[in-house]
DOTI-705222 format. One record per residue (C-alpha): residue in one letter; y, z, x. Coordinates in steps of 0.2 Angstrom, whole numbers, padded with zeros to 4 digits, always signed. Each point is the difference from the previous one (the first is absolute). Last residue first. Layout:
AYZX;...
% end
This chain:
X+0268-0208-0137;X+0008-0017-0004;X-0015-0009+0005;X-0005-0008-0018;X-0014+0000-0012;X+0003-0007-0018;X+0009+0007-0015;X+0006-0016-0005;X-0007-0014+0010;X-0002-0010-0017;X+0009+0006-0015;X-0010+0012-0010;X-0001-0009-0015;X-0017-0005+0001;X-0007+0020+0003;X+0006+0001-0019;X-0012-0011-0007;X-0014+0007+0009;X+0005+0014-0005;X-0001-0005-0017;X-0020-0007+0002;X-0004+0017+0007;X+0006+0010-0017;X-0010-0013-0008;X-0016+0002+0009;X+0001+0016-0001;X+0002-0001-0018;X-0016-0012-0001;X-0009+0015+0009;X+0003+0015-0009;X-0004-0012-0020;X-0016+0009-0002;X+0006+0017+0000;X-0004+0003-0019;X+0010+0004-0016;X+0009-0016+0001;X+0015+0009-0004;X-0006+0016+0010;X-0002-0008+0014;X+0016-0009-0002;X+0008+0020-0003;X-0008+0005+0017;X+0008-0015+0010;X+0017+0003-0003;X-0005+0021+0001;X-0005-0005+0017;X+0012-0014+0004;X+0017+0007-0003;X+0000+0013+0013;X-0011-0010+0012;X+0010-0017-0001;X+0016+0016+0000;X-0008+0004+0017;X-0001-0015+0010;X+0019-0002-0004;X+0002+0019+0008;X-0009-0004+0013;X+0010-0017+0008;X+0016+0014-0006;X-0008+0014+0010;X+0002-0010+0014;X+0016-0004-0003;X+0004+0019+0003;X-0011+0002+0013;X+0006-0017+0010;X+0017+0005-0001;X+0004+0006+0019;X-0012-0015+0008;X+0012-0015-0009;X-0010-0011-0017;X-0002-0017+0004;X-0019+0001+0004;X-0004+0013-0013;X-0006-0012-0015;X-0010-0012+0011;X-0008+0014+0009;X-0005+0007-0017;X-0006-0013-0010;X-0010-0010+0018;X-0017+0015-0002;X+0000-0001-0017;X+0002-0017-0003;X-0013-0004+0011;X-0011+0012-0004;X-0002-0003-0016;X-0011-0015+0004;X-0012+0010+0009;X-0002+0010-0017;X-0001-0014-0011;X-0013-0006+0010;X-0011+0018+0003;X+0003+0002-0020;X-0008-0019-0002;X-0014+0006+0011;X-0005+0016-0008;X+0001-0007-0020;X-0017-0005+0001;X-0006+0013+0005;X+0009+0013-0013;X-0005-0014-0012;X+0009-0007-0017;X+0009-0014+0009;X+0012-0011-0007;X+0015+0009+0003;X-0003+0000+0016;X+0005-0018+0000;X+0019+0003-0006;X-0001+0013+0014;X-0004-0013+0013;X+0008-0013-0005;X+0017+0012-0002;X-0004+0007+0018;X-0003-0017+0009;X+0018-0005-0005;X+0009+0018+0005;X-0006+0000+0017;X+0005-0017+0003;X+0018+0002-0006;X+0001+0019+0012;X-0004-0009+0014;X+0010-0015+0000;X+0015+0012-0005;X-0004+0010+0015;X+0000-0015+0013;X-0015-0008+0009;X-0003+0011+0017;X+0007+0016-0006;X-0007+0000-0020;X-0015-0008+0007;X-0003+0013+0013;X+0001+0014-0012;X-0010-0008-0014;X-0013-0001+0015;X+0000+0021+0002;X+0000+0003-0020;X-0013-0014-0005;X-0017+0006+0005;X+0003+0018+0000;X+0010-0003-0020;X-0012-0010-0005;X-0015+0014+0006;X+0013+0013-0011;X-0001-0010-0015;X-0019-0003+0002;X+0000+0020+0002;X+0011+0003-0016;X-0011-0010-0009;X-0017+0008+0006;X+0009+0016-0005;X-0004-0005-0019;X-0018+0008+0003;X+0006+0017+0000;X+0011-0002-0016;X-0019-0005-0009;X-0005-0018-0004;X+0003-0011-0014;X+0008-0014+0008;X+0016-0003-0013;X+0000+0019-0006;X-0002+0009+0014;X+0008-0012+0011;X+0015-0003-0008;X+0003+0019+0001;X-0002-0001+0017;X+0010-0015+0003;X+0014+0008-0010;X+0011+0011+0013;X-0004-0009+0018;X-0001-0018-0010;X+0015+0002-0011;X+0012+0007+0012;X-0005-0013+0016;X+0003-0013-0015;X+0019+0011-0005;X+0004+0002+0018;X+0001-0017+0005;X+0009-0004-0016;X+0014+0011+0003;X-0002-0007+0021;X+0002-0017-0006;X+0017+0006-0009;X+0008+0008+0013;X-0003-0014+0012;X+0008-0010-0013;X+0015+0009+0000;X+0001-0001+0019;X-0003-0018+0000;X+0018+0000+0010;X+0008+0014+0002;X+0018+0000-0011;X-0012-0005-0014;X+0008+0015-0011;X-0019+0010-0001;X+0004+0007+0018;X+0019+0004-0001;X-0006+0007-0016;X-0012+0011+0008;X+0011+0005+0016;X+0011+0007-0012;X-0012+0008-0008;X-0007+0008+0015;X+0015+0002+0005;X+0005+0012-0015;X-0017+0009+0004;X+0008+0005+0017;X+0000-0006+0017;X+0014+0008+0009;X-0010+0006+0014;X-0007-0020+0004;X+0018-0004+0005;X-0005+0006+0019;X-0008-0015+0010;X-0011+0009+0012;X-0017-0004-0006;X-0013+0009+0011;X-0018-0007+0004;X-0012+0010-0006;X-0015+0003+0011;X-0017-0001-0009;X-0014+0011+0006;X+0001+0018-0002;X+0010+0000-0016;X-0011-0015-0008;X-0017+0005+0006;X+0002+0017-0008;X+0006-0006-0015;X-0015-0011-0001;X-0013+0015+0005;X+0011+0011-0016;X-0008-0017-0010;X-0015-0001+0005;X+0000+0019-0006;X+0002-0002-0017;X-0009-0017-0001;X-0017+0010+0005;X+0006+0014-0014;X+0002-0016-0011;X-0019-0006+0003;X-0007+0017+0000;X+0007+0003-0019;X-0003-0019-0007;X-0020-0002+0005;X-0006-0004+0017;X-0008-0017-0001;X+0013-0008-0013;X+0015+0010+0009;X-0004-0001+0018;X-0002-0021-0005;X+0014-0002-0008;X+0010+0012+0015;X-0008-0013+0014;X+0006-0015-0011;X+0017+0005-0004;X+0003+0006+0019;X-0003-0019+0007;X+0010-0003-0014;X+0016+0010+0004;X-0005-0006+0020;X+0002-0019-0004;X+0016+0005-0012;X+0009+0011+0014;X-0006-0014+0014;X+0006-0016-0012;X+0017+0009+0000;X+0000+0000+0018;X-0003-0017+0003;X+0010-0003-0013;X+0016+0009+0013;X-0005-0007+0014;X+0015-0012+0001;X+0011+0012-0006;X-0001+0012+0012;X-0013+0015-0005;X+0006+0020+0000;X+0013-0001-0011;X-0006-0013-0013;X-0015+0011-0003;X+0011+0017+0002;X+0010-0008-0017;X-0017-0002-0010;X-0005+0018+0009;X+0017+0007-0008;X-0004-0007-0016;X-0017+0005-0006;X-0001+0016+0008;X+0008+0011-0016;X-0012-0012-0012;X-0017+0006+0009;X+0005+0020+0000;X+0007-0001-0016;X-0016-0012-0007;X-0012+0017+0004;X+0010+0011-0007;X+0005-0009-0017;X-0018-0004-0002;X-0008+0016+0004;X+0013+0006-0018;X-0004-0014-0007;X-0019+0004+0001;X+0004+0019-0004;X+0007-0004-0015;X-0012-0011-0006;X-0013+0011+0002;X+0001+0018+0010;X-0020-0004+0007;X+0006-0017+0003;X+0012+0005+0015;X-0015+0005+0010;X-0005-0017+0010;X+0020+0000+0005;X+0003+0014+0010;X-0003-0009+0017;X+0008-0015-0004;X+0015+0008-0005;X+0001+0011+0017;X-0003-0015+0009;X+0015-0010-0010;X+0011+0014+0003;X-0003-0002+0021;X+0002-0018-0002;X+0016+0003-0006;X+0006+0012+0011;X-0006-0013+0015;X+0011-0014-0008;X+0015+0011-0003;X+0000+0009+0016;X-0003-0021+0007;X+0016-0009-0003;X+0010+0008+0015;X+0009+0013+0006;X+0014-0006+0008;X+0012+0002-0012;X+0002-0017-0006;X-0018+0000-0002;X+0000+0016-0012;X+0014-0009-0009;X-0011-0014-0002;X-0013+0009-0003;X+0007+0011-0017;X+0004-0019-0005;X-0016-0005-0001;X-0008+0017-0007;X+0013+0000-0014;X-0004-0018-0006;X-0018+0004+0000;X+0000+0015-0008;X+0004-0005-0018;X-0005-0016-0001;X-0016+0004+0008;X-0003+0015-0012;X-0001-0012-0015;X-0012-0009+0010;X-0011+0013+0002;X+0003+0004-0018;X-0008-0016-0007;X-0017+0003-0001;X+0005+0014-0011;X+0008-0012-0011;X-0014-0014+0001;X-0013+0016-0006;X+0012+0003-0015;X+0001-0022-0005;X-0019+0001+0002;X-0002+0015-0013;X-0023-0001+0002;X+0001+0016+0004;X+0014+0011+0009;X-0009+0013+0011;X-0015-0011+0005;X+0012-0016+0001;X+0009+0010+0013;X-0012+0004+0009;X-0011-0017+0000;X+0020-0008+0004;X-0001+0012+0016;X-0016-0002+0008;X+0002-0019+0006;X+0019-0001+0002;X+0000+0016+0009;X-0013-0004+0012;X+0008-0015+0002;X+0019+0003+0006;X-0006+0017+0010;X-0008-0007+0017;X+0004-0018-0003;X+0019+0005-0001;X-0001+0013+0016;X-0005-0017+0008;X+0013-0007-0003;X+0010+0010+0007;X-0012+0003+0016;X+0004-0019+0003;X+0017+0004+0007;X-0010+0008+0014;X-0009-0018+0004;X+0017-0009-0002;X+0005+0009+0012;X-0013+0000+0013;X+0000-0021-0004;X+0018-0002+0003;X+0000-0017+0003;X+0010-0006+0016;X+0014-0011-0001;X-0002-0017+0009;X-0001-0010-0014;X+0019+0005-0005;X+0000-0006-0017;X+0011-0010-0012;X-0016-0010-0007;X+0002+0010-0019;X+0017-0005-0002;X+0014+0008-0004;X+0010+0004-0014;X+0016+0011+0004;X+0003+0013-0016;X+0002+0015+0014;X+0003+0015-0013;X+0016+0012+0001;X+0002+0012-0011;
% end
């Protein structure tokens, strides 16, 4: 495998190339397929699954946890299943468009999977996060396909600024029109986003022809070449992102659990949350972007991750839904900077013909903070017998990337003009 380790600085730019606004705009559709299904599921789904199990937190953060448990499984198949595809002049998008098309059929047949209990609600699971884990890769690869280098935050910030532009319509749907309507509306947003997708975006061919020997083998092999420091801040990358994963983990899978008990109120009333979250993420998706392109990515990604530990650490002071609303909106605009500048940072010295398969390894990391997170997290609840404790541990998870984001060496993984 062959992996560019040049560092390069943030300022090595041509200012004359054009941004790719169309682009960047249809690339958006990605994320928002993510603010379409992410939070309905992760407001109605823990109720659900604590309905079925009880009061067993270490259970319910089990089940929380198969969608990520299918991510390590698919993902690094679909990555390298479009690379070949890409090699052979077909393209990323069959596997993208597939799995949005699994995810609206999920979406579609979820409201009833109570009525077969806990079986049945793993059983809507696993089809639902199949569809959503089978796209993951190839669209992370078609991002950095389809947008140069220098646009490519810009690009990042549209997927997140749309994901939550979607959050907040589908909160709202599902606290004014109940769970069932709400998800059938989802289903068929979505099919209208594969749509959109297929007719609207061209892909740009990759030519280069290794990509059909990618395998799992080097998938591990581009692994350890990652984690062995032969590309520089590569390891730390991975470990920022781990813990990036883990607070975004936390909040999306606990906070309405944390709200019941902390604030009182009823599931419905916890969407509030999840729309201040979403509002941050409007407000601070699109200029996170712009900062990560115009003032570096590690800049970006540092910043973002100081105001969210003071935030957080402050939010676990409050004991108000409204109160708590603009200290989530904070955190959230400051988590997208590092989400927005992770990926594009991670995939700049990564060739066009392996992007899938390294990809999935930028996913895969995100992944294990979600594998072990959930029932990490669900037996502390259960140690302190209480979910009191969700912010101060986001607060530390954030505080470590922090740390990690520092080692990055500086200009590594920065925009160049090689493409």
């Amino acid at each position: 495998m062959e992996i560019d380790n040049t560092v390069t600085a943030a300022t090595s730019v041509t200012p004359a190339e054009r941004a790719p606004y169309g682009t960047c705009l249809l690339i958006g559709l990605g994320g928002l397929f993510a603010g379409v299904t992410g939070p309905l599921l992760s407001t109605f789904i823990p109720p659900m699954v604590r309905d079925a199990l009880g009061e067993h937190r270490t259970a319910i953060g089990m089940v929380m946890a198969i969608d990520n448990v299918l991510m390590l499984l698919l993902v690094p198949w679909s990555g390298t299943a479009s690379d070949r595809m890409t090699a052979a002049g077909r393209g990323r998008l069959p596997i993208v468009i597939g799995g949005f098309l699994l995810s609206a059929l999920g979406m579609a047949l979820f409201p009833w999977s109570a009525r077969f209990g806990i079986i049945g609600i793993i059983a809507a699971i696993v089809l639902l996060y199949t569809g959503i884990n089978i796209q993951r890769s190839p669209f992370q690869a078609l991002v950095a396909d389809a947008v140069p280098s220098r646009f490519r935050s810009l690009a990042t910030g549209s997927v997140t600024f749309q994901m939550c532009v979607g959050a907040i319509a589908f909160l709202m749907l599902g606290h004014a029109l109940g769970m069932r309507t709400a998800f059938l509306i989802a289903a068929a947003t979505v099919l209208a986003i594969a749509a959109g997708l297929r007719f609207g975006l061209t892909e740009p061919r990759v030519h280069e022809t290794p990509a059909v020997e990618a395998t799992f083998r080097s998938l591990l092999d581009a692994l350890k070449e990652a984690l062995s420091g032969t590309v520089p801040g590569m390891r730390a990358i991975f470990v920022a992102s781990l813990f990036l994963q883990l607070v975004f983990q936390t909040f999306t899978t606990w906070f309405a659990l944390y709200g019941t008990e902390r604030f009182g109120v009823r599931p419905e009333d916890v969407t509030i949350g999840f729309i201040a979250w979403a509002i941050g993420g409007v407000i601070g998706a699109l200029p996170a972007g712009w900062i990560g392109a115009r003032f570096g990515r590690r800049n970006a990604m540092l910043l973002g991750f100081f105001i969210m530990t003071v935030a957080l650490i402050a939010l676990n002071r409050v004991t108000s839904v409204s109160h708590a609303t603009p200290l989530l909106a904070l955190a959230s605009a400051a988590w997208t900077l590092p989400t927005v500048n992770a990926y594009p940072m991670f995939v700049e010295p990564i060739p066009p013909a392996r992007r899938g398969a390294l990809s999935a390894l930028f996913l895969l990391c995100m992944a294990l903070g979600g594998a072990i997170g959930d029932p990490m997290n669900g037996r502390m609840f259960d140690f302190f017998g209480s979910y009191r404790p969700m912010f101060l541990m986001m607060a530390a998870y954030t505080a470590l990337a922090f740390v990690a984001v520092l080692r990055i060496p500086r200009g590594a993984g920065e925009a160049s003009v090689r493409e």
